[in-house]
TIDOMAR-698168 format. One record per residue (C-alpha): chain; residue in three letters; x, y, z; residue number from 1. Coordinates in nm, 2 decimals. Layout:
N
('A', 'ALA', (X, Y, Z), NUM);
...
END
This chain:
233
('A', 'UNK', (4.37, 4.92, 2.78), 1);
('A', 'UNK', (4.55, 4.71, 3.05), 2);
('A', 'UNK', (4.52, 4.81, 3.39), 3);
('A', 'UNK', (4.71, 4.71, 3.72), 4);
('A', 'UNK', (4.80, 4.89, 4.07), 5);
('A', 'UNK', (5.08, 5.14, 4.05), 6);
('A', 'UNK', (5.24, 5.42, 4.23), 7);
('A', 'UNK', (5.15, 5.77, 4.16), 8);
('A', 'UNK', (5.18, 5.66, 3.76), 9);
('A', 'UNK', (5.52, 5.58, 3.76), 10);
('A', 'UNK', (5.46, 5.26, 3.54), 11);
('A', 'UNK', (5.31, 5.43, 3.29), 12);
('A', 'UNK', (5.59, 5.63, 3.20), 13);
('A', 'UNK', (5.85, 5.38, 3.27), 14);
('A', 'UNK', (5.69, 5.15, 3.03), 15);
('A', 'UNK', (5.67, 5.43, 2.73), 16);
('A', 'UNK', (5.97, 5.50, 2.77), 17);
('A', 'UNK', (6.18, 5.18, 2.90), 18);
('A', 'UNK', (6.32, 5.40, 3.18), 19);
('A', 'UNK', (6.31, 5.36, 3.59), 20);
('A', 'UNK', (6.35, 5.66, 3.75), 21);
('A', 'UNK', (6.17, 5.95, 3.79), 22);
('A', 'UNK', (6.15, 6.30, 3.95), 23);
('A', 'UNK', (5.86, 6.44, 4.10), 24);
('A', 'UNK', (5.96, 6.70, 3.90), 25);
('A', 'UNK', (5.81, 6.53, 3.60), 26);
('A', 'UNK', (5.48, 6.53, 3.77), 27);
('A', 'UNK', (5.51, 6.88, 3.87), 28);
('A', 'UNK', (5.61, 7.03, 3.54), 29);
('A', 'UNK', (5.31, 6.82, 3.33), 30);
('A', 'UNK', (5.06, 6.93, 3.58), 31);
('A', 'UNK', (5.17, 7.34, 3.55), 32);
('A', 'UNK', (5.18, 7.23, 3.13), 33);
('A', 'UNK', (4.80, 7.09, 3.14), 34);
('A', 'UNK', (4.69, 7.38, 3.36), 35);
('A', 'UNK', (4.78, 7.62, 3.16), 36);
('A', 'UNK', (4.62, 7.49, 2.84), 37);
('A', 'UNK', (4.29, 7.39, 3.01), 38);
('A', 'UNK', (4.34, 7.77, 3.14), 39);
('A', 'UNK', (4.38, 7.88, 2.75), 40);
('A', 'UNK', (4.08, 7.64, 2.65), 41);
('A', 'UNK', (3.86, 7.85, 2.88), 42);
('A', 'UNK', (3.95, 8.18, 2.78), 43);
('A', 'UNK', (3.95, 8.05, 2.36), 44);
('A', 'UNK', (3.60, 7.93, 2.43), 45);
('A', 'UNK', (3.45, 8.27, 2.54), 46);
('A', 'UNK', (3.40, 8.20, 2.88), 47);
('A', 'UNK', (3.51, 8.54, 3.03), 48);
('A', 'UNK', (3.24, 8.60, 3.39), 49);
('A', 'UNK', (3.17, 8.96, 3.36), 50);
('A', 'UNK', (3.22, 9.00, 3.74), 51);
('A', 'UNK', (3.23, 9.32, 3.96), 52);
('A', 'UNK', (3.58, 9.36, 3.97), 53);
('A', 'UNK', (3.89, 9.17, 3.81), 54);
('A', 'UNK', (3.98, 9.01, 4.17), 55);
('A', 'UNK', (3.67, 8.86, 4.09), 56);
('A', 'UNK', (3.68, 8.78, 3.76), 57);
('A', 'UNK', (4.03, 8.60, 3.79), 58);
('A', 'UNK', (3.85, 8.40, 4.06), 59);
('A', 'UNK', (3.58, 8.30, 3.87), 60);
('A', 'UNK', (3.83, 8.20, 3.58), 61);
('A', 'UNK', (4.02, 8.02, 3.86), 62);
('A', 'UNK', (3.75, 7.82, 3.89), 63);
('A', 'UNK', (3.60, 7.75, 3.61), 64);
('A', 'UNK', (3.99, 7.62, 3.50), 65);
('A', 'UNK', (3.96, 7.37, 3.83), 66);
('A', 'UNK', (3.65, 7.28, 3.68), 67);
('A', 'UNK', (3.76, 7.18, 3.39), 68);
('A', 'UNK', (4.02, 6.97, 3.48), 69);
('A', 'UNK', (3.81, 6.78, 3.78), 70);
('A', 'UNK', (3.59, 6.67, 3.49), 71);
('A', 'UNK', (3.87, 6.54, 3.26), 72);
('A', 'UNK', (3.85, 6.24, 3.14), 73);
('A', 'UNK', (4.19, 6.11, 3.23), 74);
('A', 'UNK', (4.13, 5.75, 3.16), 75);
('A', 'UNK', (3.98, 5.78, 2.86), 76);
('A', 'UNK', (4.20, 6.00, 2.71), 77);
('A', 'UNK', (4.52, 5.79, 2.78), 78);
('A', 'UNK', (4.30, 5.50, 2.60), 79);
('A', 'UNK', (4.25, 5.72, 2.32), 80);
('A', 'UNK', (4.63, 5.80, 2.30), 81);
('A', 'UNK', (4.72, 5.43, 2.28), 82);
('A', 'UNK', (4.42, 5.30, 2.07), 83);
('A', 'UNK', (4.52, 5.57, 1.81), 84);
('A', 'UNK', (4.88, 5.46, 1.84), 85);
('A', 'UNK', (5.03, 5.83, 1.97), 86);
('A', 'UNK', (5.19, 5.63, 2.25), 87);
('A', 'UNK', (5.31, 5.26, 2.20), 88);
('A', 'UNK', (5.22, 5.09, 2.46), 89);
('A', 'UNK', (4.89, 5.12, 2.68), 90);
('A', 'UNK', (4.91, 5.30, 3.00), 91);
('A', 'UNK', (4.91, 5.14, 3.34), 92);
('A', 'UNK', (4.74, 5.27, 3.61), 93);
('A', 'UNK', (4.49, 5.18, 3.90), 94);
('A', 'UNK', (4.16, 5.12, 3.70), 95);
('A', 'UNK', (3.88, 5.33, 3.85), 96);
('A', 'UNK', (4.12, 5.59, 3.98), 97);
('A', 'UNK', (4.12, 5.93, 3.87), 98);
('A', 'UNK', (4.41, 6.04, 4.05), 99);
('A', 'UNK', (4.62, 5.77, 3.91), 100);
('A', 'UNK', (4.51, 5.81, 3.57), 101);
('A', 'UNK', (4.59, 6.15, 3.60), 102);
('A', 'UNK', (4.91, 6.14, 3.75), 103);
('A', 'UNK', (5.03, 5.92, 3.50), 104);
('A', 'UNK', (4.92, 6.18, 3.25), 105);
('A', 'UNK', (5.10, 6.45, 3.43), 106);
('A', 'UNK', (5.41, 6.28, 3.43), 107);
('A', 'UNK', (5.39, 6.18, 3.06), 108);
('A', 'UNK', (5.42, 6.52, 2.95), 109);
('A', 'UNK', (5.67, 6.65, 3.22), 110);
('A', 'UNK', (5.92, 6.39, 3.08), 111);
('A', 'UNK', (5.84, 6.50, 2.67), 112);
('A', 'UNK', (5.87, 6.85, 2.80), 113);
('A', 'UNK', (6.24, 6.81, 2.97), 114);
('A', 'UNK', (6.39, 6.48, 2.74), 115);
('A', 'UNK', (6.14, 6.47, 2.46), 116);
('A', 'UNK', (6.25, 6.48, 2.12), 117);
('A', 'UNK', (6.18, 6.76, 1.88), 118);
('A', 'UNK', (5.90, 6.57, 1.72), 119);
('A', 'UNK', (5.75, 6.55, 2.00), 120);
('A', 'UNK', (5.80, 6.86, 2.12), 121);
('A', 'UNK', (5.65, 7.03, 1.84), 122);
('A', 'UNK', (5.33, 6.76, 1.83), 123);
('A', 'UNK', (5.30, 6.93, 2.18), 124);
('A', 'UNK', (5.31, 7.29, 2.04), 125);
('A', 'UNK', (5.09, 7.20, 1.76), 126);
('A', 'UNK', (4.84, 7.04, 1.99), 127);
('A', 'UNK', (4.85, 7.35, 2.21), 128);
('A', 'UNK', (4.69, 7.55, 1.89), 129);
('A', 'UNK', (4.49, 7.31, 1.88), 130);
('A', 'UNK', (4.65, 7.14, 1.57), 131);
('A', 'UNK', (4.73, 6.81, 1.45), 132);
('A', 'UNK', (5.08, 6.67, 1.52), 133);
('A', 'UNK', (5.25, 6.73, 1.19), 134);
('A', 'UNK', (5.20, 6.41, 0.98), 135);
('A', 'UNK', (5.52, 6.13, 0.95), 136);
('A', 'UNK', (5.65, 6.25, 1.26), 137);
('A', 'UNK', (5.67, 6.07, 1.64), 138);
('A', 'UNK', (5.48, 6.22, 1.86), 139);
('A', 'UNK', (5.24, 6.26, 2.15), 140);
('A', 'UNK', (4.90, 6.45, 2.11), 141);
('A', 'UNK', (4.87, 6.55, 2.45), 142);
('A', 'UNK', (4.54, 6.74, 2.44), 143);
('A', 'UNK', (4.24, 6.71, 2.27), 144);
('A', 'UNK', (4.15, 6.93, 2.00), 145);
('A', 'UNK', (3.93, 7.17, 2.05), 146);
('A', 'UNK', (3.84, 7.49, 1.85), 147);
('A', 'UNK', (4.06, 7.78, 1.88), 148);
('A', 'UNK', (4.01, 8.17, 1.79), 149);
('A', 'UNK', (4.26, 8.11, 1.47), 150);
('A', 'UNK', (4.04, 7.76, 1.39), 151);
('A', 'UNK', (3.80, 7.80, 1.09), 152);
('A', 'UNK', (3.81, 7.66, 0.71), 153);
('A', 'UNK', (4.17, 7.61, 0.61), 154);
('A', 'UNK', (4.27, 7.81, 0.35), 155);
('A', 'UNK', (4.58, 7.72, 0.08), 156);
('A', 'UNK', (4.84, 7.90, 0.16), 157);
('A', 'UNK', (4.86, 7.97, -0.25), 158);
('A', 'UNK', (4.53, 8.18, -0.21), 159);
('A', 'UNK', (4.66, 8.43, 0.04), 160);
('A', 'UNK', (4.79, 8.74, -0.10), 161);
('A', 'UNK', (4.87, 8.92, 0.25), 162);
('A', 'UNK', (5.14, 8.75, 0.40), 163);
('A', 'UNK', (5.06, 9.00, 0.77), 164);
('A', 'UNK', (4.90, 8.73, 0.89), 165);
('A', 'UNK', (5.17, 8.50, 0.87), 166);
('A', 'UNK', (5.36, 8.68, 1.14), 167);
('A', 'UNK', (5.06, 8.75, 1.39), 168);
('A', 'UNK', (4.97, 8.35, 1.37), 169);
('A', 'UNK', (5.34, 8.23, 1.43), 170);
('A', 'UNK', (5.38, 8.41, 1.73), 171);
('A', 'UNK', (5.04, 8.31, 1.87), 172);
('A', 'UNK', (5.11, 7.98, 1.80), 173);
('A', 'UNK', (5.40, 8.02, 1.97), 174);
('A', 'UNK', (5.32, 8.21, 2.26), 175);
('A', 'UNK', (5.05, 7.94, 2.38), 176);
('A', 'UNK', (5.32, 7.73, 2.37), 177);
('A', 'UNK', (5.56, 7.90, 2.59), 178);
('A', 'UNK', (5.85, 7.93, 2.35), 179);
('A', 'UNK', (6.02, 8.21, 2.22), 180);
('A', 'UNK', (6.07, 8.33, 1.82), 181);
('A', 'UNK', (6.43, 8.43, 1.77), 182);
('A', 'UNK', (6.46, 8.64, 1.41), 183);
('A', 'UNK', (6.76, 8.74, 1.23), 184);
('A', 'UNK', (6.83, 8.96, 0.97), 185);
('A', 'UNK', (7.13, 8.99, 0.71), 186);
('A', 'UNK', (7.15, 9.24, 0.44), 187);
('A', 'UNK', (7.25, 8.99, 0.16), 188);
('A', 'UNK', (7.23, 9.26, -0.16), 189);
('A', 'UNK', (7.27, 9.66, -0.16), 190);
('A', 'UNK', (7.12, 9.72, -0.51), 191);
('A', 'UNK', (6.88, 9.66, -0.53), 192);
('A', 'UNK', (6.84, 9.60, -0.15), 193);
('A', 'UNK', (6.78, 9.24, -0.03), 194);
('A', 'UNK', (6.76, 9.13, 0.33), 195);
('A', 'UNK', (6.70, 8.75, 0.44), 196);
('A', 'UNK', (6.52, 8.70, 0.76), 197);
('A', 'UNK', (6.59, 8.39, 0.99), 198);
('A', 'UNK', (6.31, 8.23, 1.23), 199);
('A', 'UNK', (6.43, 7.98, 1.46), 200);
('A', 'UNK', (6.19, 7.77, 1.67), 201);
('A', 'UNK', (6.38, 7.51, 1.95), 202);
('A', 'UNK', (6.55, 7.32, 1.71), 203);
('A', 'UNK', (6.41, 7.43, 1.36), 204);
('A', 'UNK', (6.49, 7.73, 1.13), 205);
('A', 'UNK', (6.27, 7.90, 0.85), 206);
('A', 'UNK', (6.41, 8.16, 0.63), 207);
('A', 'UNK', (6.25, 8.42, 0.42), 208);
('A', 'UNK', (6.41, 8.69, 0.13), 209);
('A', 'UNK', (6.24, 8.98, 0.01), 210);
('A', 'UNK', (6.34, 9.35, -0.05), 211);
('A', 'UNK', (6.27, 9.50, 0.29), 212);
('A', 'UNK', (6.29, 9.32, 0.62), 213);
('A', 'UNK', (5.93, 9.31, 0.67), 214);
('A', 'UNK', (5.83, 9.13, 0.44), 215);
('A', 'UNK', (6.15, 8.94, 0.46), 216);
('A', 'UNK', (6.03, 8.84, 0.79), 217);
('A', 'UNK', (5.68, 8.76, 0.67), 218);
('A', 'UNK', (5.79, 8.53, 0.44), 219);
('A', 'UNK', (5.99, 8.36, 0.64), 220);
('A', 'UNK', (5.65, 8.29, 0.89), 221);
('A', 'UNK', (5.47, 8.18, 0.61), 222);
('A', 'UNK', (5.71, 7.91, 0.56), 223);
('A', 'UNK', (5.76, 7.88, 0.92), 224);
('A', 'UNK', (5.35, 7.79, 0.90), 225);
('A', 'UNK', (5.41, 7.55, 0.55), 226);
('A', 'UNK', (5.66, 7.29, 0.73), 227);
('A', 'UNK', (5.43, 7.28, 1.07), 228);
('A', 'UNK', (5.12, 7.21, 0.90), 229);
('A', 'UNK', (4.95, 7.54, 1.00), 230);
('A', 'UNK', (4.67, 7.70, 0.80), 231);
('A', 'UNK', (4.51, 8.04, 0.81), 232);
('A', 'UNK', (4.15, 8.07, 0.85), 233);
END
């Protein structure tokens, strides 16, 4: 990885993405982002302090977050990012630096967050699950994975009989990414009754048919789960 003297990691993101200004806003915005999924990484791990009262337990989680991200790796994970070609060019910051390393970081995914594409937007959400970035698509894998409550052995989606699931694992996916499921519902037949449900995710829509909305809608998540490469356990 090549390394030279920047400011605040400004360099980094300005060669990634050919552009030359930059808010602090970037920064601010990536940080918050990383936070909160170090934040869920603790929690998904089991680390819950069984403290005297919850002032004290939210403390202790507090902590235990800063933790975390004091002992990231920032360096070595933007080298991972270029050596496995996520992002296109290496990342430029002062070597030996933390800060810098981590700034540039931070500002990386403010920017995919505000102007990012949907691909990589949605290799952020998957990531976030702890997922792989869903295959043939540009993207940046902005955390590393790490088991998750709905990790385990995947299983075809062929071999599950109860779609339930389906539903319950779309929305956590989607809740630890901080994005909101929109569903709609038509009544396309009257006998026998048919209703179509309608998913939409940022820019994506899934659809499902069946003879009662719920399943309607549980069909539609199961497909929803099909195109973003997400597996039950």
């Amino acid at each position: 990885m090549t390394n030279a003297s920047t400011s605040g990691g400004k360099s980094c993101l300005r060669r990634i993405t050919g552009q030359n200004e930059f808010d602090d806003v970037d920064k601010w915005l990536g940080e918050k982002h990383w936070q909160g999924m170090i934040a869920y990484r603790v929690v998904a791990a089991g680390v819950v302090p069984a403290e005297d009262t919850r002032k004290d337990m939210y403390q202790k989680l507090e902590d235990l977050t800063r933790d975390e991200m004091t002992r990231f790796n920032y360096e070595e994970f933007l080298k991972d990012l270029y050596d496995k070609g996520i992002i296109t060019e290496p990342a430029i910051y002062e070597a030996g630096e933390p800060k810098a390393a981590e700034s540039c970081l931070f500002r990386l995914i403010g920017k995919i967050i505000l102007t990012g594409t949907p691909a990589q937007k949605r290799a952020l959400l998957a990531t976030m699950s702890g997922k792989p970035a869903p295959q043939g698509e540009e993207g940046l894998d902005l955390v590393p994975a790490t088991p998750t409550p709905t990790q385990g052995r995947k299983r075809k989606h062929e071999e599950v009989e109860d779609l339930a699931p389906y539903s319950i694992f779309l929305n956590e996916y989607a809740s630890q990414a901080g994005v909101i499921l929109k569903f709609d519902y038509t009544n396309i037949a009257m006998s026998p009754p048919r209703f179509r449900c309608r998913i939409t995710l940022e820019d994506d829509t899934y659809t499902g048919e069946a003879r009662n909305k719920k399943t309607a809608k549980q069909v539609a998540c199961r497909d929803a789960c099909v195109a973003l490469n997400l597996h039950l356990k």
